[in-house]
C-alpha positions as CSV (number, residue, x, y, z in Angstrom):
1,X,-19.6,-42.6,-19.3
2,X,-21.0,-40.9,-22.1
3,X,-21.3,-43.0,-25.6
4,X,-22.1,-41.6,-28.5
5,X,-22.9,-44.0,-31.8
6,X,-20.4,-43.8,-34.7
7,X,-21.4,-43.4,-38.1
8,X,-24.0,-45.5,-39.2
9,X,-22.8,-48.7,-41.0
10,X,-24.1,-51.8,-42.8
11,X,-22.7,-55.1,-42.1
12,X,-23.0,-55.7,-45.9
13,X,-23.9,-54.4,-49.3
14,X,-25.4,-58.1,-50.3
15,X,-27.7,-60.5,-48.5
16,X,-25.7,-62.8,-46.5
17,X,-26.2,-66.2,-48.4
18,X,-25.8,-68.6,-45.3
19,X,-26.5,-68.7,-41.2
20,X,-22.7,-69.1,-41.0
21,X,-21.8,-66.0,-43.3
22,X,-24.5,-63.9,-41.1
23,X,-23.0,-64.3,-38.1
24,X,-19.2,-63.4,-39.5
25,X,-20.9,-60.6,-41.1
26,X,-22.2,-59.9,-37.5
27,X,-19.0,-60.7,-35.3
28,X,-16.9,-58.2,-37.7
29,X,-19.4,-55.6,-37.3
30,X,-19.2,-56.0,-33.4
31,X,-15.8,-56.4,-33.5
32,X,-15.4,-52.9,-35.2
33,X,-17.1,-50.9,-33.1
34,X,-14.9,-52.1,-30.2
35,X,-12.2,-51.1,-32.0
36,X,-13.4,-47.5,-32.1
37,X,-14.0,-47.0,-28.4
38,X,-12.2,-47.7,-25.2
39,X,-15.1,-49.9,-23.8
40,X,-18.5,-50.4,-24.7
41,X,-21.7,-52.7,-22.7
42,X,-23.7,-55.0,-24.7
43,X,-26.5,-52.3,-24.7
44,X,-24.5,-49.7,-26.4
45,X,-23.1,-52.4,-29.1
46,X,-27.1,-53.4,-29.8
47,X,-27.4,-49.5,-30.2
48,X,-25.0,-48.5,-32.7
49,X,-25.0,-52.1,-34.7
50,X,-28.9,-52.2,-35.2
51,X,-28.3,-55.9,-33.9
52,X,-31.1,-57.6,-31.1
53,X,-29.3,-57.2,-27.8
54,X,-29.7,-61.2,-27.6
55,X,-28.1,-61.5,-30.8
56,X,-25.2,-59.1,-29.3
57,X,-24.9,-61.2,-26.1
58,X,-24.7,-64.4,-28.0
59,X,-22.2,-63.0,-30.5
60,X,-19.9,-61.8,-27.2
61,X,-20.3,-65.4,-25.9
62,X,-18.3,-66.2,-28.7
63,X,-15.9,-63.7,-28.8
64,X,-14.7,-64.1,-24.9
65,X,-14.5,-67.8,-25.6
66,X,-12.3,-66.6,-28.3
67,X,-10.0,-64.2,-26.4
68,X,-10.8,-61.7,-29.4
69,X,-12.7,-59.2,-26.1
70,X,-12.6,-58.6,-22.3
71,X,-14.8,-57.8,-20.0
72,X,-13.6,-54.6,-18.4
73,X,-15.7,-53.8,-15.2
74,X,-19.4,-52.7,-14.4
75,X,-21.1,-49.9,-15.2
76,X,-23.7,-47.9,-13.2
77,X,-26.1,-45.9,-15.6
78,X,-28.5,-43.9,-13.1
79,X,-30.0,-45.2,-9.6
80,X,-32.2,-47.3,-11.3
81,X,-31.5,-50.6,-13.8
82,X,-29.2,-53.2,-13.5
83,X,-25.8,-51.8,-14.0
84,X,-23.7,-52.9,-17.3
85,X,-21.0,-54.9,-17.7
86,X,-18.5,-53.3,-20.3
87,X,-15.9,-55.1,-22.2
88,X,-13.0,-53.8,-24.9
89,X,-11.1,-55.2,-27.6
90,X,-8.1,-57.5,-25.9
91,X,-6.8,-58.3,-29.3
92,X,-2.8,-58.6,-29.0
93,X,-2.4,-62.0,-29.8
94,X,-4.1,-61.9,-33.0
95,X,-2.5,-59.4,-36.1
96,X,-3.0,-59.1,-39.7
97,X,-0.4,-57.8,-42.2
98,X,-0.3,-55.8,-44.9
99,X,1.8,-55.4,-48.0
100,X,2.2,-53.2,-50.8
101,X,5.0,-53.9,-54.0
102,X,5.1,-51.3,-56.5
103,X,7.9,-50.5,-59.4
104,X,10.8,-49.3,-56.7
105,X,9.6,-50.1,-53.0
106,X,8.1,-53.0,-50.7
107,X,6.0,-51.7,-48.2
108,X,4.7,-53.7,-45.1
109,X,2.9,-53.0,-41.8
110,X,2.0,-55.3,-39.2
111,X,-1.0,-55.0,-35.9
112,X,-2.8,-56.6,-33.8
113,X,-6.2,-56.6,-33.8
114,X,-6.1,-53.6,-31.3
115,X,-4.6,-51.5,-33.8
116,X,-0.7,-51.5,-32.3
117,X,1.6,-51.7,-34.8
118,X,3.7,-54.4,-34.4
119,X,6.4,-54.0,-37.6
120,X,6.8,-51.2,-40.4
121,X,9.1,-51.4,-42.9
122,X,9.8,-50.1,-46.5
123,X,12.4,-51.3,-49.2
124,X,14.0,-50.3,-51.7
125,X,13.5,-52.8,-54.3
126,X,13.4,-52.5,-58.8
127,X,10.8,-54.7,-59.0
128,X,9.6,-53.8,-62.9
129,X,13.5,-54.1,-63.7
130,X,14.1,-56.9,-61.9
131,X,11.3,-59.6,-63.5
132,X,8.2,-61.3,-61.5
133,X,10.7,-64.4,-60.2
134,X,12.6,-61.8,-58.6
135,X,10.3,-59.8,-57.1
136,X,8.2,-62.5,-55.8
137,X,11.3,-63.9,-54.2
138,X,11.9,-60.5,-52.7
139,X,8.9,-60.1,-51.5
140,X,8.2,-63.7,-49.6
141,X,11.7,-62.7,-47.9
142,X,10.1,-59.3,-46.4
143,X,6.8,-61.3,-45.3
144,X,8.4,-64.3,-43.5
145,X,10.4,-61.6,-41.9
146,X,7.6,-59.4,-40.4
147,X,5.5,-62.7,-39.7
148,X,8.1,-63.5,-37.6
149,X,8.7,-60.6,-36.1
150,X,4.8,-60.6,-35.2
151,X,4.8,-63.7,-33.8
152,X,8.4,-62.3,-31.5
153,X,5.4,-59.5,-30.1
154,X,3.1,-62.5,-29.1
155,X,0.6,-62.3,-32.3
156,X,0.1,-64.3,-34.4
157,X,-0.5,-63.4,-38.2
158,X,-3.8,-64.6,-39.0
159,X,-3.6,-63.3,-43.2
160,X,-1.6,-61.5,-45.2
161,X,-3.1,-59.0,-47.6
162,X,-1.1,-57.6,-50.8
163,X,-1.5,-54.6,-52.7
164,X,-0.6,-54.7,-55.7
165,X,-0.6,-51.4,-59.1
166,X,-2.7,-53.6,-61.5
167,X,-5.7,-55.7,-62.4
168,X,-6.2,-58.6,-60.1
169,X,-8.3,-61.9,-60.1
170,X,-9.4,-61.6,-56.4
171,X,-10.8,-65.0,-56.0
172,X,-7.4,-66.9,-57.7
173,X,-5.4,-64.3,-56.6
174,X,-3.5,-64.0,-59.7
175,X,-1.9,-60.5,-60.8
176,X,-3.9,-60.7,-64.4
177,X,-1.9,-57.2,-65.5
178,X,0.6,-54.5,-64.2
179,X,1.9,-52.8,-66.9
180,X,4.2,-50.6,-64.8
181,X,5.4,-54.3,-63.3
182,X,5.4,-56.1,-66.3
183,X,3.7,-58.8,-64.8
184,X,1.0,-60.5,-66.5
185,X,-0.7,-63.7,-65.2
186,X,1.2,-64.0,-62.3
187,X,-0.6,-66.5,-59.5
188,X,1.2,-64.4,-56.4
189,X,-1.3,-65.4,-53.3
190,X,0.2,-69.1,-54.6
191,X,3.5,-68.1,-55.2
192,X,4.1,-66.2,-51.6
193,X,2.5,-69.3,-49.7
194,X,4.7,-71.2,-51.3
195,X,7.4,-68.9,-49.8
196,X,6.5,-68.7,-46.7
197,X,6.2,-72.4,-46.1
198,X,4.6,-74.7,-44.1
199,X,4.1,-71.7,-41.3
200,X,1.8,-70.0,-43.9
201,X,-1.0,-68.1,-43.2
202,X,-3.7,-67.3,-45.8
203,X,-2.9,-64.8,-48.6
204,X,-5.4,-62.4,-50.0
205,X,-4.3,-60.2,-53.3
206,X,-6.0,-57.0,-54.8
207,X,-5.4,-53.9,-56.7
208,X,-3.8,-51.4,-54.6
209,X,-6.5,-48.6,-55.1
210,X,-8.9,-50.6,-53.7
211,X,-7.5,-51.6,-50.8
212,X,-6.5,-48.1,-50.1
213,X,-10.2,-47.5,-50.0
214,X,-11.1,-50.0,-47.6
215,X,-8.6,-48.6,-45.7
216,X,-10.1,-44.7,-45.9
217,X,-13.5,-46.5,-45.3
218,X,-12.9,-48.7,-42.4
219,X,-10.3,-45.8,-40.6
220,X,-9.1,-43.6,-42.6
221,X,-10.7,-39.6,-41.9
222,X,-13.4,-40.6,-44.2
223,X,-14.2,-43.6,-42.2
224,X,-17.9,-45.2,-42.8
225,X,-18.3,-42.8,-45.2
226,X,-21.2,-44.9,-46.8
227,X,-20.3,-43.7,-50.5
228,X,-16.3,-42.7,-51.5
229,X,-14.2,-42.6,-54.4
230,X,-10.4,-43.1,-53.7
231,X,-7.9,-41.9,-56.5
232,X,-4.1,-42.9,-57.0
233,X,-1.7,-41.9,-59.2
234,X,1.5,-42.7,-57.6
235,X,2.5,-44.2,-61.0
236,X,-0.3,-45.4,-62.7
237,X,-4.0,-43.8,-62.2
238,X,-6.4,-45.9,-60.3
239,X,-9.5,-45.9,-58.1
240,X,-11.4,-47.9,-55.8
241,X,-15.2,-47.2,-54.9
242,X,-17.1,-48.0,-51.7
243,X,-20.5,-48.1,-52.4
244,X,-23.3,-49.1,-49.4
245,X,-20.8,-49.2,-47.5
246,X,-19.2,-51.8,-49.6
247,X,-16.3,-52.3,-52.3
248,X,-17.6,-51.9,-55.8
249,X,-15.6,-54.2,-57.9
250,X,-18.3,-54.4,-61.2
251,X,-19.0,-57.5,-63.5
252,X,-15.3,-58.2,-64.2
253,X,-14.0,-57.0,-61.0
254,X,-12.4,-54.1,-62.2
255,X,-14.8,-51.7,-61.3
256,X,-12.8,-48.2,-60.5
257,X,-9.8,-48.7,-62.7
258,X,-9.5,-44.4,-64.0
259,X,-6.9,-45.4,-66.6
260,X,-4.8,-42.8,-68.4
261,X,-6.9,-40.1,-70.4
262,X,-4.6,-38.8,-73.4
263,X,-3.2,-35.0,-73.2
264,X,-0.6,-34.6,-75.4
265,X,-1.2,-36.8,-78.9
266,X,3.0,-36.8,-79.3
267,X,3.6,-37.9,-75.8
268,X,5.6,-40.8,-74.7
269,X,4.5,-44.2,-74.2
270,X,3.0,-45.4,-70.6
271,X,3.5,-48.9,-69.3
272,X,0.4,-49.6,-70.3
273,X,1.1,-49.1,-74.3
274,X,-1.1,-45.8,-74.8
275,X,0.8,-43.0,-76.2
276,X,0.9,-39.4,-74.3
């Protein structure tokens, strides 16, 4: 087999602040160049992470305990060495979904950790005519639905991650303004757990521009692109910036937000108030 490294990346912008956080920080960066080859040895991992092969064979410990890899065979590199034991990604049981609500659609998309999707849908929905209650409601009804129909394909969700048009408390997970949604102040990670029940699995919430970002960065065609700017303007105009290798989110966390610039003085009036 011949491996070639992927595109250099760093676990993290920041200094880890803890052993514990190190090691996620590590396991995640393991676990994603798995996901961008068919098979891999411990060797090649140590190669293209930068991480101590003991550090990579303790790390794998962990993640065959965890099901999360496989060992796929043995490798023989030239007539000399011992030969290398490759593993993969064997990540069906384990999915993440993803959800998007904007001012006429719902979108969600389900996988496993293997990248197989597992549920894609999109509705039609009038969620700025409709009020937040509404389209909260609406929205919990499509999640428990795809959960479930995750957990019919034998993985199970382990978060749920919404994308939302507006400015967004990350760490409350409150919507603090959408103007196109009208929704202002709305705790939604709290709202949609509350939905889904006793079943629930965690909720994350953040401005859709920046997780479209992520996205480009982690698989997109620009993907570990160190540096990136990713512009919307589906509705509203907005951004999200990858900086290091990580999400720039700025002192108030909303780093990236473009905004409207005025063209026409006599225009009509955005969702956001400004004129033109």
């Amino acid at each position: 087999m011949t491996y070639r490294p992927s595109r250099s990346r760093s676990p993290g912008g920041a200094a880890p602040t803890s052993p514990a956080t190190l090691r996620r920080a590590n396991l995640s960066l393991v676990l994603r160049e798995l996901r961008e080859h068919t098979s891999l040895s411990r060797a090649e991992i140590a190669q293209a992470t930068g991480l101590h092969r003991a550090t990579v064979s303790n790390l794998m410990a962990e993640l065959l305990e965890r099901r999360l890899v496989r060992e796929v065979g043995v490798e023989h590199v030239g007539a000399i060495g011992r030969p290398r034991r490759a593993v993969a990604l064997h990540g069906a049981h384990v999915g993440a979904l993803g959800m998007e609500i904007n001012v006429d659609y719902i979108a969600v998309h389900g996988t496993d950790l293997s990248g197989r999707s597992l549920v894609e849908r999109r509705v039609v929905h009038d969620a700025m005519g409709s009020g937040p209650d509404s389209a909260v409601r609406r929205l919990g009804l499509v999640a428990k639905e795809a959960v479930e129909a995750m957990r019919r394909a034998g993985a199970v969700p382990t978060g749920i991650a919404v994308a939302v048009p507006g400015l967004v408390d990350v760490t409350r997970g409150v919507v603090t303004l959408a103007p196109n949604l009208h929704w202002r102040d709305l705790p939604l990670a709290e709202q949609l757990s509350s939905i889904l029940g006793p079943r629930s699995v965690p909720v994350w919430v953040d401005n859709d521009a920046n997780l479209a970002a992520l996205a480009e960065y982690t698989s997109g065609v620009a993907a570990g692109t160190p540096h990136l700017v990713y512009l919307t303007g589906e509705v509203g105009v907005g951004g999200g910036i990858i900086s290091g290798g990580e999400l720039l989110r700025g002192a108030d966390g909303f780093s990236g937000e473009v905004g409207h610039l005025r063209v026409d003085p006599n225009g009509d009036r955005c969702g956001c108030g400004r004129i033109g």
